[in-house]
C-alpha positions in Angstrom: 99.0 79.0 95.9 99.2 81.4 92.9 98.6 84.6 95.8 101.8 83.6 97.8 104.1 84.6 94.9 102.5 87.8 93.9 103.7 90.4 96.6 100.9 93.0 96.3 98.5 90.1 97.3 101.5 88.3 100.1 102.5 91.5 101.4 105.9 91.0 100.1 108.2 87.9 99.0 110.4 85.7 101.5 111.5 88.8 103.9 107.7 88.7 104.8 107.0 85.3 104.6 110.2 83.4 106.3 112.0 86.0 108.2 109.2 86.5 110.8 110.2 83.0 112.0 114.1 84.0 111.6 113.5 87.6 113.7 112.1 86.3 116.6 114.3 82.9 116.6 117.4 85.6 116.5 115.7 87.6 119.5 114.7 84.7 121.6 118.2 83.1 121.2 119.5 86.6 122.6 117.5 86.6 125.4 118.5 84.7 128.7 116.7 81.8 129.2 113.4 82.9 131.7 113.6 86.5 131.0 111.0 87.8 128.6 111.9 89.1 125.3 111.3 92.9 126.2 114.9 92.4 128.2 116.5 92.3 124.4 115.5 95.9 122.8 115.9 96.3 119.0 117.7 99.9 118.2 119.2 99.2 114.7 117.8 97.5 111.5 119.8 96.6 108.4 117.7 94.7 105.5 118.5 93.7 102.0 116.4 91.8 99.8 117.2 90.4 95.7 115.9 88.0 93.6 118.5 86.0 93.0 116.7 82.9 91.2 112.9 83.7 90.0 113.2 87.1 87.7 115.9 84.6 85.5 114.1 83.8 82.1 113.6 79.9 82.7 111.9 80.2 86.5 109.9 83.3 85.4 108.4 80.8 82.8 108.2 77.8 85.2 106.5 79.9 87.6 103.8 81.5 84.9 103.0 77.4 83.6 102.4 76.2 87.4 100.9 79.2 89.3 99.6 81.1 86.4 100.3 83.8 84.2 99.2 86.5 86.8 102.4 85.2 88.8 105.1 86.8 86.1 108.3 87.9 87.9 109.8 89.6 84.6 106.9 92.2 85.3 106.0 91.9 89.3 108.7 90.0 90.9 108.8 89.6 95.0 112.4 88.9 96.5 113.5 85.1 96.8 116.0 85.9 99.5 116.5 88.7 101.9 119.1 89.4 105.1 118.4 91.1 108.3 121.1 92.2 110.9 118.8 93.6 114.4 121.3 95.6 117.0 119.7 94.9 120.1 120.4 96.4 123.5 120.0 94.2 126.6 118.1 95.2 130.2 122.1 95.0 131.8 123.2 97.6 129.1 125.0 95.1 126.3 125.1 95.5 122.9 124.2 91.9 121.3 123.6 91.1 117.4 121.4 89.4 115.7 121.3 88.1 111.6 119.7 86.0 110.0 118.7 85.0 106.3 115.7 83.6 104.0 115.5 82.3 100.6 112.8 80.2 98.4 116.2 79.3 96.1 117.9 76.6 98.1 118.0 73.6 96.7 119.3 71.1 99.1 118.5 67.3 100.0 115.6 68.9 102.6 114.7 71.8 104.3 117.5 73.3 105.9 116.9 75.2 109.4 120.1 76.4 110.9 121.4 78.7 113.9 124.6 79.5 115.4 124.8 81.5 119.1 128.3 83.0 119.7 128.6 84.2 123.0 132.0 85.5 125.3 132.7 81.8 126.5 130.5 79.8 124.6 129.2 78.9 120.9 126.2 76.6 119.5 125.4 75.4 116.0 122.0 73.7 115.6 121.0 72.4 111.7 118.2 70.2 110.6 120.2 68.6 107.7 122.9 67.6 110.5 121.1 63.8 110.6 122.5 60.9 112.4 120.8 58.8 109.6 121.6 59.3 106.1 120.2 57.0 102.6 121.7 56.8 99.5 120.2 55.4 96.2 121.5 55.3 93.0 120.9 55.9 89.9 118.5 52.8 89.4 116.5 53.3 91.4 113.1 54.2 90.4 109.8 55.5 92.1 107.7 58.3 92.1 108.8 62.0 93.2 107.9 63.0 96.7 108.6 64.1 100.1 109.3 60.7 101.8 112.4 61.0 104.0 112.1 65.1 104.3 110.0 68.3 103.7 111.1 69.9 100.5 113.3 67.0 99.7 114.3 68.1 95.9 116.1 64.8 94.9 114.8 60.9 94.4 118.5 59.6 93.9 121.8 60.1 95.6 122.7 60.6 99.5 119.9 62.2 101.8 119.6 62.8 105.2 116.8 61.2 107.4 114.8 63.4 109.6 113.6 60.5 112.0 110.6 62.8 113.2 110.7 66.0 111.4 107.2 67.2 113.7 109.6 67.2 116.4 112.7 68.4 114.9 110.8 71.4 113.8 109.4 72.1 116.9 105.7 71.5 115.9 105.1 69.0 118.3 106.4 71.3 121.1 104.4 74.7 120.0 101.0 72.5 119.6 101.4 71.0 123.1 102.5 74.8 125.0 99.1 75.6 123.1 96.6 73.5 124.0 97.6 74.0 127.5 97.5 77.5 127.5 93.9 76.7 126.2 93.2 74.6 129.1 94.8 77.5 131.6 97.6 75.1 132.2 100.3 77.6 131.7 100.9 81.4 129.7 101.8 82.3 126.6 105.2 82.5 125.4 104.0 85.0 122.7 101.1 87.4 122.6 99.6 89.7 119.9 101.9 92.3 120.9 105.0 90.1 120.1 103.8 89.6 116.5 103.0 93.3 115.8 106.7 93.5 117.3 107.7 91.3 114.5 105.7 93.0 111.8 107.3 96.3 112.8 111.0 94.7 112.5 109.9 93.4 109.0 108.6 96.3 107.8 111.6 98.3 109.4 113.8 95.7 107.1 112.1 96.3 104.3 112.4 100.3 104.4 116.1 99.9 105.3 116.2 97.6 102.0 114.7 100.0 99.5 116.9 103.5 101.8 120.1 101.4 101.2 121.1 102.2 104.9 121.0 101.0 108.7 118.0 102.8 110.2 117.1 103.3 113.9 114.4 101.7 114.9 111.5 102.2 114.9 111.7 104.9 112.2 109.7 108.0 111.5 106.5 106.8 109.5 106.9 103.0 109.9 103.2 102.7 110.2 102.2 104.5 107.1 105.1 102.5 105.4 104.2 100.2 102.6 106.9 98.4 100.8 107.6 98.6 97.1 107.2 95.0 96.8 103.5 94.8 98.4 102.7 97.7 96.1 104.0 96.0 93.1 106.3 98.9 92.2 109.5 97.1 93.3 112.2 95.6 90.8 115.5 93.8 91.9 
């Protein structure tokens, strides 16, 4: 997919592309269980974003021999890994916090979804990589490179985790069953249009406290007409 790497035609780079999942995991963790996600109001937005792997001379050429040699990241780069920290303010008048971070440079035995919740008398951790089963092969062994025990599994040899059913870890089993029965009138949405012009607003809002170099309130002044430097092409790390 030669457009996803070229922010003017993505919209942006992995702040735009990974942290709309991250945002509104962060806010629905916030949010007691039951209560909708209005009850958890965003007030402050802190973003940074840096290529930290793809605008380096050896990826810049990787990435122009497999997507193309409109993708080139020494001339139009889009950030490989961005941060966001949301100040929220709850219904009851608490301050809560919310971070969270995204990058296309991990390289790991699979893909890596992880989430702690610290609260005043209780804690959770939660990571996909965190498997009851693990493999190991050595050296010689020998087969072709693929995705067989995990998505974005970046090794053939060595110890791996197993994800036993990765549709369900993931939660894709979950989010296609709520929505074929909010299809069949069986039950309502957990998240409407609204909700994802909410996230938009928080990315965008991340993105112009990236490129300001500040916290800002949010929403601020002009996020509509905002456009980030990356999307227009004018951005450099």
């Amino acid at each position: 997919m030669p457009w996803f790497w070229r922010g003017t035609l993505q919209g942006g780079g992995v702040l735009n592309d990974m942290m709309c999942h991250s945002a509104l995991v962060v806010r629905h963790l916030l949010t007691r269980p039951g209560e909708p996600l209005s009850t958890v109001k965003p007030v402050k937005v802190t973003g940074h974003i840096a290529s930290l792997k793809w605008t380096r001379p050896a990826y810049v050429r990787r990435l122009k021999a497999t997507m193309g040699k409109e993708v080139d990241y020494a001339r139009q780069p889009a950030e490989d890994f961005a941060s966001l920290t949301v100040e929220f303010q709850t219904s009851d008048g608490h301050t809560v916090l919310g971070e969270a971070t995204t990058s296309w440079s991990f390289v790991g035995p699979g893909l890596r979804l992880s989430a702690e919740l610290l609260g005043p008398e209780y804690s959770m951790s939660w990571n996909t990589l965190d498997s009851g089963l693990k493999l190991f092969f050595s050296r010689a062994v020998k087969g072709k490179a693929g995705e067989d025990l995990v998505e974005k599994q970046n090794a053939e040899t060595g110890l791996m985790p197993v994800v036993a059913n990765e549709a369900a870890a993931y939660g894709y089993e979950a989010e296609n069953r709520h929505f074929v029965r909010v299809f069949q009138g069986k039950e309502d949405p957990l998240l409407t249009w609204d909700d994802g012009i909410e996230v938009v607003r928080l990315l965008m809002t991340a993105y112009h406290s990236a490129e300001a170099g500040k916290t800002l309130r949010f929403p601020p002044p002009g996020l509509d007409r905002f456009v980030p430097r990356v999307a227009r092409g004018s951005w450099r790390p």
